[in-house]
PyMOL commands that place a pseudoatom at each C-alpha (Angstrom):
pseudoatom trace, name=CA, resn=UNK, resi=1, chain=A, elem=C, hetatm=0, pos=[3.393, -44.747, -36.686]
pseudoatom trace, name=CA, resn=UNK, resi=2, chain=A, elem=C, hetatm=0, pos=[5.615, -41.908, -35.036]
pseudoatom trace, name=CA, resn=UNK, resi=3, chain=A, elem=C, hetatm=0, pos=[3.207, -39.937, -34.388]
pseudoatom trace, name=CA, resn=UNK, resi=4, chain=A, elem=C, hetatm=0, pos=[1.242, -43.439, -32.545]
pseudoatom trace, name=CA, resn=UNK, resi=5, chain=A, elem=C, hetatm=0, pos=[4.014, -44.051, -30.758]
pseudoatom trace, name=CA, resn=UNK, resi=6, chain=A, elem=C, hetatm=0, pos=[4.238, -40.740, -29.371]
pseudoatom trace, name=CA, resn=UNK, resi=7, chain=A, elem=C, hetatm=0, pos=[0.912, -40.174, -28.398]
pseudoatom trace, name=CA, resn=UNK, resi=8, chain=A, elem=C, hetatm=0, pos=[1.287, -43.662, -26.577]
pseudoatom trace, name=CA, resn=UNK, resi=9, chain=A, elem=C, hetatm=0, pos=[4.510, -42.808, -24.504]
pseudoatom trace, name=CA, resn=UNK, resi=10, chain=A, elem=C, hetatm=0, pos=[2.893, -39.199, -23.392]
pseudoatom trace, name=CA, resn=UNK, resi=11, chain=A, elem=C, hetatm=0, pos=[-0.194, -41.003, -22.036]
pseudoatom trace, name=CA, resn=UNK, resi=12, chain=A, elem=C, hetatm=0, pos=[2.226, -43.593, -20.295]
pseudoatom trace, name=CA, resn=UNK, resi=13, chain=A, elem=C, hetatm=0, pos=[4.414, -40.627, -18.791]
pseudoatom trace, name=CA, resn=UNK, resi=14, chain=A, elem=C, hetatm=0, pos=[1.048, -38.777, -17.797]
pseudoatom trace, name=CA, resn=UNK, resi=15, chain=A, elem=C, hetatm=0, pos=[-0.601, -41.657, -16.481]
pseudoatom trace, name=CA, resn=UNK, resi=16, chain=A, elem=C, hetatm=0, pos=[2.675, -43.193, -14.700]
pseudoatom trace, name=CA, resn=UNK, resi=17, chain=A, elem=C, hetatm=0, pos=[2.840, -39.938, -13.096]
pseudoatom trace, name=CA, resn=UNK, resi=18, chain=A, elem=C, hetatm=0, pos=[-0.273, -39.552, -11.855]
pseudoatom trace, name=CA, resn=UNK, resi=19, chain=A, elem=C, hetatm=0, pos=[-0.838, -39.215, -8.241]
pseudoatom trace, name=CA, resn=UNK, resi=20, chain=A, elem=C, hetatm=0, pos=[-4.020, -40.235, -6.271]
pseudoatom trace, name=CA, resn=UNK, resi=21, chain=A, elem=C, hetatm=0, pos=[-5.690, -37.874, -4.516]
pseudoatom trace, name=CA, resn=UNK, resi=22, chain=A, elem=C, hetatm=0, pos=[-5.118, -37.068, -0.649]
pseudoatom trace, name=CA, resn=UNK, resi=23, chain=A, elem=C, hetatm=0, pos=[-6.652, -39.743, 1.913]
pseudoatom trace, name=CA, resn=UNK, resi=24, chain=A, elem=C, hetatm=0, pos=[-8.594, -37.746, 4.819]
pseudoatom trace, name=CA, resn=UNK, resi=25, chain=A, elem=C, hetatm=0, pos=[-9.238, -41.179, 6.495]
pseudoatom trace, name=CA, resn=UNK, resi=26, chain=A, elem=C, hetatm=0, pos=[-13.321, -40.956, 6.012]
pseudoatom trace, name=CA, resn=UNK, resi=27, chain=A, elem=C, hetatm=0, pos=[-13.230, -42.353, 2.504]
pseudoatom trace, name=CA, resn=UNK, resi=28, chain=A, elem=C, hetatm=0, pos=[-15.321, -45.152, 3.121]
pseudoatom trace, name=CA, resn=UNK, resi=29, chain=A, elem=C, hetatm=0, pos=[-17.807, -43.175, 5.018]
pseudoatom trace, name=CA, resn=UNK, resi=30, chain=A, elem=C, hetatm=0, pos=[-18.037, -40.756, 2.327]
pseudoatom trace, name=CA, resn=UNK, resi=31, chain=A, elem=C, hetatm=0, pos=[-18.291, -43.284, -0.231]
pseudoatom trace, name=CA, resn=UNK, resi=32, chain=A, elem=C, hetatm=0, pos=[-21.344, -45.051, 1.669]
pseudoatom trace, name=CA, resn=UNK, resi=33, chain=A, elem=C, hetatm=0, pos=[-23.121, -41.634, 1.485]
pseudoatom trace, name=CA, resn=UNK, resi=34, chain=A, elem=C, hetatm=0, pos=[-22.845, -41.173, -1.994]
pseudoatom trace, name=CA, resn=UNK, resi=35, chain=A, elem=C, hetatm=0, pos=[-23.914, -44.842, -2.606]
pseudoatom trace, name=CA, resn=UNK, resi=36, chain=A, elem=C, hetatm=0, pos=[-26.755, -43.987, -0.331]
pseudoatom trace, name=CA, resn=UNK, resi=37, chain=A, elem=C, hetatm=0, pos=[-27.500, -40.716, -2.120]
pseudoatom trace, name=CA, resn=UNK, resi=38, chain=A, elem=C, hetatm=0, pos=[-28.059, -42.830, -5.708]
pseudoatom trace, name=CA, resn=UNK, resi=39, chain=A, elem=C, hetatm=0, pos=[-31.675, -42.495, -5.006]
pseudoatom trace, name=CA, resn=UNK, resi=40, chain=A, elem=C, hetatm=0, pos=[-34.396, -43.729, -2.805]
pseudoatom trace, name=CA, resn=UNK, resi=41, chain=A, elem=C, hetatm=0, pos=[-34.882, -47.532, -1.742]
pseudoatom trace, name=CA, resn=UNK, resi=42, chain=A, elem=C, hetatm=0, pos=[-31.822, -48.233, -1.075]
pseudoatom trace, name=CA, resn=UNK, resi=43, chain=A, elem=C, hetatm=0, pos=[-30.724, -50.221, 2.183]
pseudoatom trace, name=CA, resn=UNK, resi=44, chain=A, elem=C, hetatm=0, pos=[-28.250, -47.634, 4.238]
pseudoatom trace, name=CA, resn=UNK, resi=45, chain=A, elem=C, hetatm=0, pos=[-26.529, -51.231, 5.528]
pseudoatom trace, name=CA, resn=UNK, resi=46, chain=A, elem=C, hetatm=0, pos=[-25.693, -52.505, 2.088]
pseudoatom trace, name=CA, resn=UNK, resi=47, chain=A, elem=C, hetatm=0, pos=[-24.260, -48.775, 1.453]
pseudoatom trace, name=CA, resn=UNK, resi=48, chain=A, elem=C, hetatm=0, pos=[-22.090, -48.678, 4.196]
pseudoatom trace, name=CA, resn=UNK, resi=49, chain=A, elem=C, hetatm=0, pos=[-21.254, -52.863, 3.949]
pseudoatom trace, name=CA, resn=UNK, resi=50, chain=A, elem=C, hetatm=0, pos=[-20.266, -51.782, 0.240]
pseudoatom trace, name=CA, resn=UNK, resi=51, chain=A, elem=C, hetatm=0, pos=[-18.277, -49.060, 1.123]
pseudoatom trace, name=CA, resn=UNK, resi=52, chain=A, elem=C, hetatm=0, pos=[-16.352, -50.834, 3.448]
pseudoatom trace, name=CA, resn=UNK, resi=53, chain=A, elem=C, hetatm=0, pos=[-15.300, -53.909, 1.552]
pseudoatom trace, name=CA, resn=UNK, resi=54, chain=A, elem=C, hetatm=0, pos=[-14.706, -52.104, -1.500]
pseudoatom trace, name=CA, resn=UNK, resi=55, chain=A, elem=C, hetatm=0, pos=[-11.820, -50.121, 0.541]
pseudoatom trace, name=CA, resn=UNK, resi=56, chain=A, elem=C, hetatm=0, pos=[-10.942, -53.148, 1.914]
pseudoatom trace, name=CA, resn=UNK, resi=57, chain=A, elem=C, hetatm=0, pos=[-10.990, -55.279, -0.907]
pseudoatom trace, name=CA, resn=UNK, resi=58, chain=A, elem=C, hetatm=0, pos=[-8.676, -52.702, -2.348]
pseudoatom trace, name=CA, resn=UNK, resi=59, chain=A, elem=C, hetatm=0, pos=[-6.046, -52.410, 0.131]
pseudoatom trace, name=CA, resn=UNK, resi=60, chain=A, elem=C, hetatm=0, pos=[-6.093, -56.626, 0.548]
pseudoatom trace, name=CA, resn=UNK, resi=61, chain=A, elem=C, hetatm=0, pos=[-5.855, -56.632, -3.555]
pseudoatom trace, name=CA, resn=UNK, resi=62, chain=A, elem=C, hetatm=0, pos=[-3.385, -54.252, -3.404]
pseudoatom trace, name=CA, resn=UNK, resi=63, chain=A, elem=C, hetatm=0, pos=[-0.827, -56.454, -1.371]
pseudoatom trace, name=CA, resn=UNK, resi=64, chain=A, elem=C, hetatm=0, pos=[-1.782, -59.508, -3.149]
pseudoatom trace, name=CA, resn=UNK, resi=65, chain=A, elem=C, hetatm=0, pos=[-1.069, -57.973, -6.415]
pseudoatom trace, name=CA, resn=UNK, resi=66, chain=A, elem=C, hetatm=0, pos=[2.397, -56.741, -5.173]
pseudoatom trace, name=CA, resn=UNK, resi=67, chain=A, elem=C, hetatm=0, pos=[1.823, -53.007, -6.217]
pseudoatom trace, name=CA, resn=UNK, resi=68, chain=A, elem=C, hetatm=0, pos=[4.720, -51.234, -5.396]
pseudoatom trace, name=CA, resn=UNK, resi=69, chain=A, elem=C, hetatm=0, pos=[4.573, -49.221, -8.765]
pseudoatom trace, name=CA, resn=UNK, resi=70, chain=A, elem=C, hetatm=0, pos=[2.280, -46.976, -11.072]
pseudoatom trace, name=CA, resn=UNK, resi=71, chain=A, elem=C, hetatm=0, pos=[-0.547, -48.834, -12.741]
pseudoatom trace, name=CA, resn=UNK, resi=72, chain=A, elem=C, hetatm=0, pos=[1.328, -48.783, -16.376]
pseudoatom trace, name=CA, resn=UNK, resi=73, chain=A, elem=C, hetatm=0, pos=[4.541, -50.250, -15.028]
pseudoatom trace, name=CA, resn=UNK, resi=74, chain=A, elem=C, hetatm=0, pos=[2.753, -52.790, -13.085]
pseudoatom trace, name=CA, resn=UNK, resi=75, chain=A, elem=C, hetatm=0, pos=[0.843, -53.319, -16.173]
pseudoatom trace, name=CA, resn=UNK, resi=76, chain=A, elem=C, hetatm=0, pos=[4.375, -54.429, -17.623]
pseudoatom trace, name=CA, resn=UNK, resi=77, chain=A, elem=C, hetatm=0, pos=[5.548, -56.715, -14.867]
pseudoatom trace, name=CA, resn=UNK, resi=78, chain=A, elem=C, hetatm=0, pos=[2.367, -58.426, -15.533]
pseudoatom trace, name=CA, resn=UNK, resi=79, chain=A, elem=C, hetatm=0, pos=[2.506, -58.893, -19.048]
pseudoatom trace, name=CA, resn=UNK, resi=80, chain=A, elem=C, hetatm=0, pos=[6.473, -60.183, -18.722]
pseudoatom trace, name=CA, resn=UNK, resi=81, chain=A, elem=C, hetatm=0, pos=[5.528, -62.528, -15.776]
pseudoatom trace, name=CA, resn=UNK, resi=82, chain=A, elem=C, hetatm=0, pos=[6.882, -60.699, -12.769]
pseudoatom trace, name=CA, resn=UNK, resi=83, chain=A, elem=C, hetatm=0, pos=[3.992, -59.691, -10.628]
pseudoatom trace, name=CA, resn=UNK, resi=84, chain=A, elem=C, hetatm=0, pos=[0.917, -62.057, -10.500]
pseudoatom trace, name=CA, resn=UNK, resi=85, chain=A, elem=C, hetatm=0, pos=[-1.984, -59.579, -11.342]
pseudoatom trace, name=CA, resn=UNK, resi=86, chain=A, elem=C, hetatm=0, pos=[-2.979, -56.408, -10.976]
pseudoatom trace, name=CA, resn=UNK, resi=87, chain=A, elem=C, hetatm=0, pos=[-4.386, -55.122, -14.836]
pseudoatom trace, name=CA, resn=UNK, resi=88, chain=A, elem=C, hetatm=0, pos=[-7.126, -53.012, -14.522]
pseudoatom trace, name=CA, resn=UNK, resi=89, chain=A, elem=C, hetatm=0, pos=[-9.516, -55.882, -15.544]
pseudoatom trace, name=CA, resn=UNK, resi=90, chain=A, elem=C, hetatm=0, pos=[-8.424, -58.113, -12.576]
pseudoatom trace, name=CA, resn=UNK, resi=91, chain=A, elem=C, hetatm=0, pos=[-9.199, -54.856, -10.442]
pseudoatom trace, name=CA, resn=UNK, resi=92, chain=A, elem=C, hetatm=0, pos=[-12.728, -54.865, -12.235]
pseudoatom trace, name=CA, resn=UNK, resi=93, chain=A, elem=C, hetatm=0, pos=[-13.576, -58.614, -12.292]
pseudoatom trace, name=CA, resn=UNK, resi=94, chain=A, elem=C, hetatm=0, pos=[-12.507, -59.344, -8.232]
pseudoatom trace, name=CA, resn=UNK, resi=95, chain=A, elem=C, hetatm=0, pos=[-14.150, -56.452, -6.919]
pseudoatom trace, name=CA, resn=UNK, resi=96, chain=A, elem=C, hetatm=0, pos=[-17.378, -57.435, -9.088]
pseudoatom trace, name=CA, resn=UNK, resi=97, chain=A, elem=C, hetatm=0, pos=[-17.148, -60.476, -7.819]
pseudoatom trace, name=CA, resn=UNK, resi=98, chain=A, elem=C, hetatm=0, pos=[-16.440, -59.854, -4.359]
pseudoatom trace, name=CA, resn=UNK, resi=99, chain=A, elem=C, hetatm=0, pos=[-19.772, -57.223, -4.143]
pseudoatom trace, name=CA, resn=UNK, resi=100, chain=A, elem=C, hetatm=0, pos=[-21.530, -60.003, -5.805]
pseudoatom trace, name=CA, resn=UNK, resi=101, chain=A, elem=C, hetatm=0, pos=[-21.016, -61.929, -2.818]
pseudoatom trace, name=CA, resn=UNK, resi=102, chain=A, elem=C, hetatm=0, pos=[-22.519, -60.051, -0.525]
pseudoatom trace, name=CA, resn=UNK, resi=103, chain=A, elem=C, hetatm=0, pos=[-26.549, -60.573, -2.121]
pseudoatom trace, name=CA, resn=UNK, resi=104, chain=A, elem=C, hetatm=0, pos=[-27.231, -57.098, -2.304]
pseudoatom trace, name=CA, resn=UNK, resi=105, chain=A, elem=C, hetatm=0, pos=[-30.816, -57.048, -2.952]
pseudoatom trace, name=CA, resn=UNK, resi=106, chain=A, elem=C, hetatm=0, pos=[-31.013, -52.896, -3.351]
pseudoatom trace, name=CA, resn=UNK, resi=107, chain=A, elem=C, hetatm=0, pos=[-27.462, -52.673, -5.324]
pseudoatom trace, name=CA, resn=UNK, resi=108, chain=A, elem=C, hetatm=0, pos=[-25.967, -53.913, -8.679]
pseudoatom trace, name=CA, resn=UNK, resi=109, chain=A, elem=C, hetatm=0, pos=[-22.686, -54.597, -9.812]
pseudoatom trace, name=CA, resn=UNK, resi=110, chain=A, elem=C, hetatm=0, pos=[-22.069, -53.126, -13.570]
pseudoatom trace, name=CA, resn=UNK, resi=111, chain=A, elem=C, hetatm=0, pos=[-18.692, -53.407, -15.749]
pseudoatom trace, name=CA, resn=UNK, resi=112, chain=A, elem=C, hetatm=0, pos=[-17.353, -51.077, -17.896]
pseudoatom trace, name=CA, resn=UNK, resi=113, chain=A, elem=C, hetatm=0, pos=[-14.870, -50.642, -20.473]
pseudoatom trace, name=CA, resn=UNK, resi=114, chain=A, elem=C, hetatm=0, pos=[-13.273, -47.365, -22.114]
pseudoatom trace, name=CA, resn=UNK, resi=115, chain=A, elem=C, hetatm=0, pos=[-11.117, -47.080, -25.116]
pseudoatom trace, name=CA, resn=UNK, resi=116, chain=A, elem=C, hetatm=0, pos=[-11.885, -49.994, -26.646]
pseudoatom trace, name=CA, resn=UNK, resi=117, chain=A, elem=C, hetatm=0, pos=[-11.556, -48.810, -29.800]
pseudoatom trace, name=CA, resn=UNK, resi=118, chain=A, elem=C, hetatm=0, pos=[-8.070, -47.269, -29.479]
pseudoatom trace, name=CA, resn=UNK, resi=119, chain=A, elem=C, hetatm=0, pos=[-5.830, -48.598, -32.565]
pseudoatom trace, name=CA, resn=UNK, resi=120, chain=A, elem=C, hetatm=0, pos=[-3.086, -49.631, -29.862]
pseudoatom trace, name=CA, resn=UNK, resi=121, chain=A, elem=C, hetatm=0, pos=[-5.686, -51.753, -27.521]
pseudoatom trace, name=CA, resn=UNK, resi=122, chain=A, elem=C, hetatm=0, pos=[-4.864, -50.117, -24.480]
pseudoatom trace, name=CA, resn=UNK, resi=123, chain=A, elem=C, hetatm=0, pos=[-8.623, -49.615, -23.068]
pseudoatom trace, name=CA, resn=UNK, resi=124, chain=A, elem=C, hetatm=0, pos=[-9.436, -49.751, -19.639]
pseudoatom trace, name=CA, resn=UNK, resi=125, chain=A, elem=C, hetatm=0, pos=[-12.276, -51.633, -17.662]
pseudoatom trace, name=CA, resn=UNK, resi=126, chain=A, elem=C, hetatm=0, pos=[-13.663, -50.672, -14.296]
pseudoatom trace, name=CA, resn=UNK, resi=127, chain=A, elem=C, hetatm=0, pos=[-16.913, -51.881, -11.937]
pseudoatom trace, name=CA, resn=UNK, resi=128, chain=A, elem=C, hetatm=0, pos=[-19.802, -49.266, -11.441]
pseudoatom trace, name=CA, resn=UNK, resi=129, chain=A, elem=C, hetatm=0, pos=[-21.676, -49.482, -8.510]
pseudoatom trace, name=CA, resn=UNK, resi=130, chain=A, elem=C, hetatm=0, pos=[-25.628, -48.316, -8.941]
pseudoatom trace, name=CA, resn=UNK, resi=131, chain=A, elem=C, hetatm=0, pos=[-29.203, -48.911, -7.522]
pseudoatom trace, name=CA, resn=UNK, resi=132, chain=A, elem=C, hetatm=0, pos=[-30.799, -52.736, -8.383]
pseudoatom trace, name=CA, resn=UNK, resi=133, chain=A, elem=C, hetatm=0, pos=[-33.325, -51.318, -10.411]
pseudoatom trace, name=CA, resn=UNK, resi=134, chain=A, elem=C, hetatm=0, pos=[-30.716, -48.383, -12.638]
pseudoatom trace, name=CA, resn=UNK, resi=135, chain=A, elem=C, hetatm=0, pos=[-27.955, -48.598, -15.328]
pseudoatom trace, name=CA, resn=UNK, resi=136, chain=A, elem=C, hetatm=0, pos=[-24.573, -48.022, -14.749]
pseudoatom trace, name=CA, resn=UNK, resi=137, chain=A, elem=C, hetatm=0, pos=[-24.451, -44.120, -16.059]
pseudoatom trace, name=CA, resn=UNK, resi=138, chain=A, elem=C, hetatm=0, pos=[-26.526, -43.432, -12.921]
pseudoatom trace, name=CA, resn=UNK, resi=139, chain=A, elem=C, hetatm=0, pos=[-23.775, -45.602, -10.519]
pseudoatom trace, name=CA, resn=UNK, resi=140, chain=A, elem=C, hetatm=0, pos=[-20.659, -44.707, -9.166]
pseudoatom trace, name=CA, resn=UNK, resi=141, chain=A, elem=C, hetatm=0, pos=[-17.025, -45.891, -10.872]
pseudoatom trace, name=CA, resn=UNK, resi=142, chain=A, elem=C, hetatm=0, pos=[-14.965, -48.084, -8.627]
pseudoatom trace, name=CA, resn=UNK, resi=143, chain=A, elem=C, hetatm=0, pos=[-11.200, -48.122, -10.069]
pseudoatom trace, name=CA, resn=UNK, resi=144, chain=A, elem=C, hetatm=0, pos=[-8.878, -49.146, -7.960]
pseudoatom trace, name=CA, resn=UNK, resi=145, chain=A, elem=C, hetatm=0, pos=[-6.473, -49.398, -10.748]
pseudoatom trace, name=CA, resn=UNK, resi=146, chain=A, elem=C, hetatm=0, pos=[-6.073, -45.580, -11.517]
pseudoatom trace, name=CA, resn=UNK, resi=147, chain=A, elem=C, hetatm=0, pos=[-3.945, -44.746, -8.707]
pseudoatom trace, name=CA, resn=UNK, resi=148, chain=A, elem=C, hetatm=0, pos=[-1.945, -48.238, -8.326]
pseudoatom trace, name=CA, resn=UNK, resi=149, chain=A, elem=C, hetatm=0, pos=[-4.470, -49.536, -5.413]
pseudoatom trace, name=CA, resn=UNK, resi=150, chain=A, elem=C, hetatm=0, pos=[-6.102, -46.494, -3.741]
pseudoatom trace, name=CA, resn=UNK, resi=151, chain=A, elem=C, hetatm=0, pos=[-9.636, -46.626, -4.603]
pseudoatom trace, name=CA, resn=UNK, resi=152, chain=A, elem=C, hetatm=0, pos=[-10.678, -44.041, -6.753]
pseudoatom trace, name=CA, resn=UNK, resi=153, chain=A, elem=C, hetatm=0, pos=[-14.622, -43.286, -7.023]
pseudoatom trace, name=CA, resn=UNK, resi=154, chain=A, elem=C, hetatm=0, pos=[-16.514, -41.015, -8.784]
pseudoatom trace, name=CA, resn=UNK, resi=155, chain=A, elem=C, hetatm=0, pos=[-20.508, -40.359, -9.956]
pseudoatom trace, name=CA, resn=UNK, resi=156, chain=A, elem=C, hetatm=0, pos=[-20.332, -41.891, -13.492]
pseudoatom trace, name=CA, resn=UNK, resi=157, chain=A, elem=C, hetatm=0, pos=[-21.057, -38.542, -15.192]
pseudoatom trace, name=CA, resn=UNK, resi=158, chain=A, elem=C, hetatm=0, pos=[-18.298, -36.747, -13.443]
pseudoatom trace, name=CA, resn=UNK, resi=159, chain=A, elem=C, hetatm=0, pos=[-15.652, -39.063, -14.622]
pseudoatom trace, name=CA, resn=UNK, resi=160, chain=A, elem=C, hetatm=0, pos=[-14.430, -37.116, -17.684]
pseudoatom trace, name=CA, resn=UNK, resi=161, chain=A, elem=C, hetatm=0, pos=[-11.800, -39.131, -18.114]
pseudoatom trace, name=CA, resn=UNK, resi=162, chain=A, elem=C, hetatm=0, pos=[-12.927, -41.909, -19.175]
pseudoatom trace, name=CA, resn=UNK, resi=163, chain=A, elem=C, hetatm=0, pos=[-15.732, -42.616, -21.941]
pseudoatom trace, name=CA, resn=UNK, resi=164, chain=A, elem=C, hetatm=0, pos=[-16.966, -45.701, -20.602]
pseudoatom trace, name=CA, resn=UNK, resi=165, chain=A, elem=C, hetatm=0, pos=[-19.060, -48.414, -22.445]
pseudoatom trace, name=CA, resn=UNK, resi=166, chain=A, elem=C, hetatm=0, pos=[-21.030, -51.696, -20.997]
pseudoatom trace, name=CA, resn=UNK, resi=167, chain=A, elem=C, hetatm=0, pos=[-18.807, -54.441, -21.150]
pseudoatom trace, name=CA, resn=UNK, resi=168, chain=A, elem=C, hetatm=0, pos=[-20.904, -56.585, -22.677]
pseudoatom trace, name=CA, resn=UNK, resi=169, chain=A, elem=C, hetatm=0, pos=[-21.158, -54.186, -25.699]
pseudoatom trace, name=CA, resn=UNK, resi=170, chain=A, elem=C, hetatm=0, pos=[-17.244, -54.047, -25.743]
pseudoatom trace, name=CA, resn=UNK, resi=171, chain=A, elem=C, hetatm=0, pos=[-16.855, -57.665, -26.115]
pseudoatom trace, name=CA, resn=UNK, resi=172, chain=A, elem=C, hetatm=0, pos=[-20.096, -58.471, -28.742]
pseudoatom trace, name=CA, resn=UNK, resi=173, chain=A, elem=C, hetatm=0, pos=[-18.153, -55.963, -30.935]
pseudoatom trace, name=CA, resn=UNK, resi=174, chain=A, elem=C, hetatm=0, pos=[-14.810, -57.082, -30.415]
pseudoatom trace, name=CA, resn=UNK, resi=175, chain=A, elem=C, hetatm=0, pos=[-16.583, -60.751, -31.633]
pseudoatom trace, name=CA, resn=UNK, resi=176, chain=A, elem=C, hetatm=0, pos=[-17.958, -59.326, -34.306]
pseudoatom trace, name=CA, resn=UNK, resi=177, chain=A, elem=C, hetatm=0, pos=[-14.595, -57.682, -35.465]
pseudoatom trace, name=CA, resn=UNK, resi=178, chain=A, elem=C, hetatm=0, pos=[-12.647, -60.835, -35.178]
pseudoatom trace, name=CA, resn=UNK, resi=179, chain=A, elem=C, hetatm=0, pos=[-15.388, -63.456, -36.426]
pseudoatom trace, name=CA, resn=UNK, resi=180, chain=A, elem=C, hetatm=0, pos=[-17.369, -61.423, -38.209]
pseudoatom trace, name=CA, resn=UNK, resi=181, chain=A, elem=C, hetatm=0, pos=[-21.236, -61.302, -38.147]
pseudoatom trace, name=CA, resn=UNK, resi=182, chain=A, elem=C, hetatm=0, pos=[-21.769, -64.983, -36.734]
pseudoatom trace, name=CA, resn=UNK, resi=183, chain=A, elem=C, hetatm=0, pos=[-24.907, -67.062, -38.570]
pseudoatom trace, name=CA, resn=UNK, resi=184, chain=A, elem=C, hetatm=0, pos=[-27.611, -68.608, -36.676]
pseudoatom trace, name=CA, resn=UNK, resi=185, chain=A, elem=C, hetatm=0, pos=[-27.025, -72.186, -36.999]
pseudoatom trace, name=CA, resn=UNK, resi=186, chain=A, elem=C, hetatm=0, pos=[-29.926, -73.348, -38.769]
pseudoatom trace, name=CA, resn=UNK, resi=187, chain=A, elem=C, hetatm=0, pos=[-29.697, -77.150, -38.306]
pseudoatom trace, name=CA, resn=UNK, resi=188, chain=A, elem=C, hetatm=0, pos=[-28.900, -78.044, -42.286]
for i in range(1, 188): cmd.bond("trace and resi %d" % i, "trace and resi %d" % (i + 1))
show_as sticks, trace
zoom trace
């Protein structure tokens, strides 16, 4: 349990600390080429329109989240009440749901979770940004969590950071573990 609790307040200290990284002012524009440069068939437009309200998004989540702190002391003033939202999965699930409202027809939204299987339950989710037609390792992360409301982005397979998982499989397991192996009803 000591040694639990330990690890737990070093990754809180690390991750507290963290700083994002320096902001050259063509973030967007380099995140619209990197969409772009998923593959062919993509539409340049939906790159750049993705790029842009993803940074957007961010800073206008940012505010209405009331970040003034680092992502795991926010995290608290959720949980107790004082700040409205700003967990990484409300990061995750608005800007999914705000690229989802654009119709991209040659981009797809994916979520992701990592460390769900930490003893302590302190996992992470993100949204991953990838071609229609590809899975989300071939995407690019979109956490504006990790740096308390500047947009971090990254290929998926240079993220070492995180191990990340498909949602979906997060949350069938997590079913599984708490209602165990659930029978087809049969209709008897």
């Amino acid at each position: 349990m000591i040694k639990t609790l330990a690890t737990l307040l070093a990754l809180v200290a690390l991750t507290a600390c963290a700083s994002p990284p320096s902001q050259t002012g063509d973030e967007a524009q380099r995140l619209a080429t990197e969409i772009r440069n998923l593959g062919p068939g993509i539409d340049p437009s939906e790159a750049d329109r993705a790029a842009r309200i993803t940074y957007a998004y961010t800073a206008q989540l940012a505010q209405e989240y009331q970040i003034t702190d680092p992502p795991l002391i926010h995290n608290a003033k959720v949980n107790k009440g004082l700040k409205p939202r700003g967990l990484c999965w409300h990061w995750a699930e608005d800007i999914e749901q705000r690229l989802n409202q654009e119709g991209f027809k040659t981009l797809k939204i994916h979520r992701a979770i990592a460390n769900a299987d930490n003893p302590l339950r302190i996992d992470h989710s993100t949204a991953i940004i990838s071609r229609s037609e590809d899975e989300m390792q071939d995407g690019i992360i979109l956490d504006p969590w990790r740096y308390g409301g500047t947009l971090f982005w990254s290929p998926f397979s240079e993220d070492t950071r995180y191990d990340w998982v498909p949602r979906e499989i997060v949350l069938a397991q997590r079913r599984i573990e708490q209602y165990g192996e659930l029978l087809a009803y049969t209709g008897e």
